[in-house]
C-alpha positions as CSV (number, residue, x, y, z in Angstrom):
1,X,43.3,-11.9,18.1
2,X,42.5,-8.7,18.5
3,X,39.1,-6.7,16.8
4,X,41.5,-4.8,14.4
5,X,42.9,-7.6,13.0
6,X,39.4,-8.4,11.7
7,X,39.3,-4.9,9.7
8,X,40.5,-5.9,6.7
9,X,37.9,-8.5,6.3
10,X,35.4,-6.8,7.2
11,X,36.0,-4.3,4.2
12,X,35.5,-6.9,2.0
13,X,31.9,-8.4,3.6
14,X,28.1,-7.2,2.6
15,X,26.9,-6.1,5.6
16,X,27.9,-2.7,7.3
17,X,30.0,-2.4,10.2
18,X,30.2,-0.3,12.8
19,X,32.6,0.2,15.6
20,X,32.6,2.3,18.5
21,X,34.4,2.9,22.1
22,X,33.5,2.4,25.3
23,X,33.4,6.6,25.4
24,X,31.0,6.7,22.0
25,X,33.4,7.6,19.8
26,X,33.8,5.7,16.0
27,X,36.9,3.8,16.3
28,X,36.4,2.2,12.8
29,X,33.1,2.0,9.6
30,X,33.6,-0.5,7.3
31,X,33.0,0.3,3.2
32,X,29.6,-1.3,3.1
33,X,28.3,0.9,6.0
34,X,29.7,3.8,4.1
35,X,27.9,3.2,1.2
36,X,24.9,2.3,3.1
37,X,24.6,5.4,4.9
38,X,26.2,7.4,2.3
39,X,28.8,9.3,4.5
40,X,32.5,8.8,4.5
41,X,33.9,7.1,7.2
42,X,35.8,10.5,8.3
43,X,32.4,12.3,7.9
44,X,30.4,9.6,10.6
45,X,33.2,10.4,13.1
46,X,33.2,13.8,12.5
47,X,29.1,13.9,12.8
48,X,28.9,11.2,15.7
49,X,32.3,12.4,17.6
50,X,31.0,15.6,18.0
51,X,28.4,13.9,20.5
52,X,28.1,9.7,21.3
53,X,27.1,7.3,19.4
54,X,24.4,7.2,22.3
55,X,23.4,10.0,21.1
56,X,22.6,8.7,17.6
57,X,20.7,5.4,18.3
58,X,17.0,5.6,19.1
59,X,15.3,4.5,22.8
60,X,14.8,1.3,21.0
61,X,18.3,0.6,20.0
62,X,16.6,-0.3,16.7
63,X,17.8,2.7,14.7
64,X,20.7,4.7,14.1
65,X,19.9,8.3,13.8
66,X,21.6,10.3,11.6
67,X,21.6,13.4,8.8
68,X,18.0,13.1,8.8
69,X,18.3,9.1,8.2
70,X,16.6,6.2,9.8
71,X,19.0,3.5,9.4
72,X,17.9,-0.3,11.2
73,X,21.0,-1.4,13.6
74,X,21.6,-4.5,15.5
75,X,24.3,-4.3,18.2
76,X,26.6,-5.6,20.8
77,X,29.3,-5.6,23.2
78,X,32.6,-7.1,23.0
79,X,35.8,-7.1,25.4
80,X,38.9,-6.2,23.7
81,X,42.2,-6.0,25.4
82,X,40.2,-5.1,28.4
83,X,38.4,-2.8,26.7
84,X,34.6,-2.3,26.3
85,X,34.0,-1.9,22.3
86,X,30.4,-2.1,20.7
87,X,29.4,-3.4,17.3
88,X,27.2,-2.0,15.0
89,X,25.5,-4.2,12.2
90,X,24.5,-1.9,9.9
91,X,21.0,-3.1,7.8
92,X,19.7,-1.7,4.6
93,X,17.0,0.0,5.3
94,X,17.4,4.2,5.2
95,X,14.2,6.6,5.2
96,X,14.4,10.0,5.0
97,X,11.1,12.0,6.3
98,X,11.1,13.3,2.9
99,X,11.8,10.2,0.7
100,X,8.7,8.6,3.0
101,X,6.7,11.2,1.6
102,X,7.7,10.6,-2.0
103,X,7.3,6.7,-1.6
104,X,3.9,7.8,-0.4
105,X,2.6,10.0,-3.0
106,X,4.5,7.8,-5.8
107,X,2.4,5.2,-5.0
108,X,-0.7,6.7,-4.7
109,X,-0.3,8.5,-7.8
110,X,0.9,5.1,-9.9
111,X,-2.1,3.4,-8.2
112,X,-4.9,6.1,-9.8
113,X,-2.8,6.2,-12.9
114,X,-2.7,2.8,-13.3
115,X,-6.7,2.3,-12.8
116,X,-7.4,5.5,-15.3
117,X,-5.0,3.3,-17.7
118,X,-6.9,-0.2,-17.4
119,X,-10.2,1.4,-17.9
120,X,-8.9,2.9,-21.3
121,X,-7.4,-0.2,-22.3
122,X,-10.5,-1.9,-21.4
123,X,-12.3,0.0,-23.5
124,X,-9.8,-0.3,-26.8
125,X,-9.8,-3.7,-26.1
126,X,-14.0,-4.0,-26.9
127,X,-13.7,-1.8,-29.4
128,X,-10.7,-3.8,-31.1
129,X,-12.5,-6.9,-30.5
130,X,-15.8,-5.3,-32.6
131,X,-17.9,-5.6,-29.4
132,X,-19.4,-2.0,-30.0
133,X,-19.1,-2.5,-34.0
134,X,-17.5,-3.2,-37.1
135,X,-14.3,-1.3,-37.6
136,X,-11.8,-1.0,-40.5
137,X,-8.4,-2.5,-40.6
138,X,-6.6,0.9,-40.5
139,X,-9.2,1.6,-37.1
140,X,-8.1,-1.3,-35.9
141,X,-3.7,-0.7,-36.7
142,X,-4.0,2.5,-34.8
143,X,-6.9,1.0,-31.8
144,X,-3.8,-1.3,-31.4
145,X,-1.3,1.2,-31.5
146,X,-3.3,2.5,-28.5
147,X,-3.5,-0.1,-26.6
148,X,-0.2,-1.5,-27.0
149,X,1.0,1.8,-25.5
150,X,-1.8,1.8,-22.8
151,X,0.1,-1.8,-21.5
152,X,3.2,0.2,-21.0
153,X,1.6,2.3,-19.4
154,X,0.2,0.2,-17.3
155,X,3.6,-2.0,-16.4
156,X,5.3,1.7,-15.8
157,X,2.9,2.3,-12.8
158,X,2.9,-1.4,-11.4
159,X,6.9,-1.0,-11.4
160,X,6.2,2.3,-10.0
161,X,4.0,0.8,-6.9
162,X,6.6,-2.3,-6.6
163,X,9.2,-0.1,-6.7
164,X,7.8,2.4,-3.4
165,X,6.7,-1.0,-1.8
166,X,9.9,-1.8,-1.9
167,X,11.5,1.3,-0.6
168,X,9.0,1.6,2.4
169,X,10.1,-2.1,3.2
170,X,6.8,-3.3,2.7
171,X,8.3,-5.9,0.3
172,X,7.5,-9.5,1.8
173,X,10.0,-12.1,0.6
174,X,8.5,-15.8,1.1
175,X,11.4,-17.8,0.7
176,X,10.4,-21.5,-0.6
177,X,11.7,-24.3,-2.3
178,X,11.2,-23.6,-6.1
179,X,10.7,-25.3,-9.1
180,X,13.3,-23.1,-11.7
181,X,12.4,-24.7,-14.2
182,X,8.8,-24.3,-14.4
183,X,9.5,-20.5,-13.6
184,X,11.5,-20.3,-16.4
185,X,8.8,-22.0,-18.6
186,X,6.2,-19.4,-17.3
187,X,8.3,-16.4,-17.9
188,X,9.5,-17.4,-21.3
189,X,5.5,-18.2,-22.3
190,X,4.3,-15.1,-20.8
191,X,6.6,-13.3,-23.1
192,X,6.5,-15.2,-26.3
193,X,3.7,-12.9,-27.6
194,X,5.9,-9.8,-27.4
195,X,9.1,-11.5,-28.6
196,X,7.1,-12.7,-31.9
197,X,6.4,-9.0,-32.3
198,X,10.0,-8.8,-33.4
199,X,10.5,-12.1,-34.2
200,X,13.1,-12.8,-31.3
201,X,13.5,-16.3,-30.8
202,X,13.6,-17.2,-26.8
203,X,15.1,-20.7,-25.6
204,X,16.6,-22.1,-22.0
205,X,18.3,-24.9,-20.9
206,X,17.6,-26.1,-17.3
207,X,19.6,-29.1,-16.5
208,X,17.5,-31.7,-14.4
209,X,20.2,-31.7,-11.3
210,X,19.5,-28.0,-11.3
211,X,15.7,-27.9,-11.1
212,X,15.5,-26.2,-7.4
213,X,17.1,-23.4,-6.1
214,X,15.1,-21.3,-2.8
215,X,13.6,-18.4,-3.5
216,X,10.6,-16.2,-3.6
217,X,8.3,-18.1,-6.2
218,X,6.6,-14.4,-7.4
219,X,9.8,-12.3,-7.2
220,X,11.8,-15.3,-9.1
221,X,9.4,-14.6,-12.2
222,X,9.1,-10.7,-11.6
223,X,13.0,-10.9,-11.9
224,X,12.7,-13.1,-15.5
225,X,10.1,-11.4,-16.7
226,X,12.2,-8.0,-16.4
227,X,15.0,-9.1,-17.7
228,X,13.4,-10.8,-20.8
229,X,11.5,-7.7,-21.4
230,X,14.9,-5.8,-21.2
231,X,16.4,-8.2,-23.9
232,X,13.1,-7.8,-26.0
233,X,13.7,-4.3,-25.4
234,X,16.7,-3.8,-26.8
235,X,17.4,-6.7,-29.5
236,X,16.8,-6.2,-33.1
237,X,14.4,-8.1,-35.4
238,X,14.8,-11.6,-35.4
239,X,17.7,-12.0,-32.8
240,X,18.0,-14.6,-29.7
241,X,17.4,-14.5,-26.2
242,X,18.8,-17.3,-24.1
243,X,18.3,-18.5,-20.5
244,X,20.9,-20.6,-19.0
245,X,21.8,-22.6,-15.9
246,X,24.9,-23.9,-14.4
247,X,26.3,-25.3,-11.2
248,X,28.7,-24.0,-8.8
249,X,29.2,-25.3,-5.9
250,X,26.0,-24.5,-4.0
251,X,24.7,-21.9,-5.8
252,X,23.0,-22.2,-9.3
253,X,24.6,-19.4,-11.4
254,X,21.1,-18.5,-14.2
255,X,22.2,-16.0,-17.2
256,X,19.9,-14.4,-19.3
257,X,21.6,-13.1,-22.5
258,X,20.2,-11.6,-26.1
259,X,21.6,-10.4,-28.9
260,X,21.1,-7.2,-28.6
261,X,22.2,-3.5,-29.3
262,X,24.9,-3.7,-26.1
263,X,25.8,-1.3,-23.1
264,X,28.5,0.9,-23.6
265,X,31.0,0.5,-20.8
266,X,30.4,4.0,-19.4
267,X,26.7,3.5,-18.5
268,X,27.5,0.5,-16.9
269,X,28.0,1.7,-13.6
270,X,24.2,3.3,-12.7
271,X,22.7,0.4,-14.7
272,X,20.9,-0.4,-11.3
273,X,20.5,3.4,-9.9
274,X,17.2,4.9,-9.9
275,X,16.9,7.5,-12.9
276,X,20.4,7.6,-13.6
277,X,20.7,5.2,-15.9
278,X,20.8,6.3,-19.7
279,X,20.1,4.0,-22.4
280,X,22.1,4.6,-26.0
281,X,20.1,6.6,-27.3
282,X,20.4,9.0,-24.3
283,X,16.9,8.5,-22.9
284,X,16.2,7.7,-18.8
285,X,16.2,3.6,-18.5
286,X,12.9,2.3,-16.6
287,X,12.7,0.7,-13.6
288,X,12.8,-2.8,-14.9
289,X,16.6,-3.7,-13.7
290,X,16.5,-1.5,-10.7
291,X,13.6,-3.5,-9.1
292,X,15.3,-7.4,-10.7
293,X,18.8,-5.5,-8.5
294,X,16.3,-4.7,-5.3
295,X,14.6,-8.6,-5.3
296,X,18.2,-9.9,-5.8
297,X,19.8,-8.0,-2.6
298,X,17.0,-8.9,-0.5
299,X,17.7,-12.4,-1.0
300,X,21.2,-11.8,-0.2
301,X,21.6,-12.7,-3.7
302,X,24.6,-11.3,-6.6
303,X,23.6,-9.8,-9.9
304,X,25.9,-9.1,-12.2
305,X,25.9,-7.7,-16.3
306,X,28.7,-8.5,-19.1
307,X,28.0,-6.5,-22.0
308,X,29.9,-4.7,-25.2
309,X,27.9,-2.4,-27.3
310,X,27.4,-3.9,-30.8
311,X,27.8,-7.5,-28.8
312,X,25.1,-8.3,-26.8
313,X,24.2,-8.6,-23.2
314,X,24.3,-11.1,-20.3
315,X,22.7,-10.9,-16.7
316,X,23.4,-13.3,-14.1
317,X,22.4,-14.0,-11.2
318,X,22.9,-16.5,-8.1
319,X,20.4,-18.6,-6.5
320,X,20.8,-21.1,-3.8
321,X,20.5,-24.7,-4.7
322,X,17.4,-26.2,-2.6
């Protein structure tokens, strides 16, 4: 068979492809190293042809270098109808010099917020819990007020640090057998207290053959916990939240749906896209689903949403059976 014959399928594979002559020219760029670059395939040989690929690929041969973008590359040659053709896998992991510098100061600004935050919240907290004194009941409904909105402050800049972590690839994944259903359990407990708040009822059913999938154990519950507090979020007074598990073939396939207000169909599309997501109401969505879509690709994972406005919402999500 001969390499071409292969382009079809490789148009319809995750990872980004990259194909070049024996002179450095771009003979073919599959969709997924498009996208991953964010060039058209026309516009990488038009950029690259110009040159070599040579050209393009750092000392290393660890990097492709291009538009201002460090992009991570493993390659190799191949013979082809007696012809010398190199492949490009194409990994996802861009920096720009100046997105660096914005992980960089995001963090460190989310980091001082998020200590300025805690000390406030600290401090409500004592004075909510009469520490410093006796307070009134309508002191104590607006102390609360406070502090409630001190939290959200706080879970704004820790999605704010994850979120640069995450950018500057200093994400670690730790990969391990893992117990869903007691990850479920710890989720759904840690966010009973909000739920009641609204009286949103939250139940799950784990079946027993389904019990353990692999995963990172932390990033498993940071990826529940989002989505529950999305669900929360968004679901009237006294609705349902449910957590479900099924089986197909290797893969446990784990839903998370509500009864909520819906997404209209339109806003679907940069439901995962950093500050270009728009809730219903027309104000910027958090960070929440971007980071759960981030955790999920770097476990060469699919996420997926099903949702109606005025019908509810449902996430899923794969996870390898263990």
């Amino acid at each position: 068979m001969k390499i071409d014959d292969f382009y079809e399928l490789f148009n319809h594979i995750r990872e980004g492809i990259l194909v070049s002559s024996n002179k450095g020219k771009i003979i073919y760029v599959n969709k997924s190293a498009q996208e991953i670059i964010g060039l058209s395939e026309e516009k990488i040989k038009e950029i690259v042809d110009k040159k070599n690929i040579k050209y393009f690929i750092s000392k290393d041969g660890s990097r492709l270098l291009i538009e201002d973008m460090e992009i991570g590359i493993t390659s190799f040659e191949i013979n082809d109808r007696n012809k010398k053709l190199s492949i490009f896998l194409i990994k996802k992991q861009i920096k720009r010099k100046d997105e660096e510098l914005e992980s960089e100061f995001i963090s460190k600004i989310s980091h001082d917020i998020r200590t300025q935050v805690a000390a406030i919240k600290g401090s409500l907290d004592n004075v909510i819990d009469g520490i410093v004194g006796e307070i009134t009941s309508k002191q104590r409904k607006f102390l609360s007020i406070a502090a409630d909105s001190a939290d959200r402050l706080i879970k704004l800049s820790e999605d704010l640090l994850y979120l640069s972590r995450i950018e500057s690839g200093t994400m670690d994944i730790q990969k391990e057998k893992v117990n869903l259903l007691e990850v479920v359990e710890k989720s759904v407990d840690s966010m009973r207290v909000i739920a009641a708040t609204k009286d949103i009822k939250i139940s799950y059913n784990i079946p027993d053959k389904l019990t353990y999938v692999i995963f990172d154990k932390v990033k498993l519950e940071r990826v529940l916990i989002n989505l529950l507090d999305n669900s929360i979020k968004y679901t009237p007074i006294g609705g349902n939240i449910f957590i479900n598990a099924k089986e197909e073939k290797n893969f446990v396939i784990l839903s998370v749906s509500d009864s909520g207000v819906g997404i209209p169909q339109e806003l679907l599309p940069n439901l995962f896209t950093k500050f270009k997501f728009f809730d219903s109401n027309g104000k910027i969505g958090g960070l929440g689903l971007l980071i759960i879509k981030e955790i999920i690709d770097a476990h060469n994972e699919k996420i997926w949403v099903k949702s109606e406005k005025g019908k509810g919402t449902i996430f899923t999500f794969t996870l390898k059976k263990a």
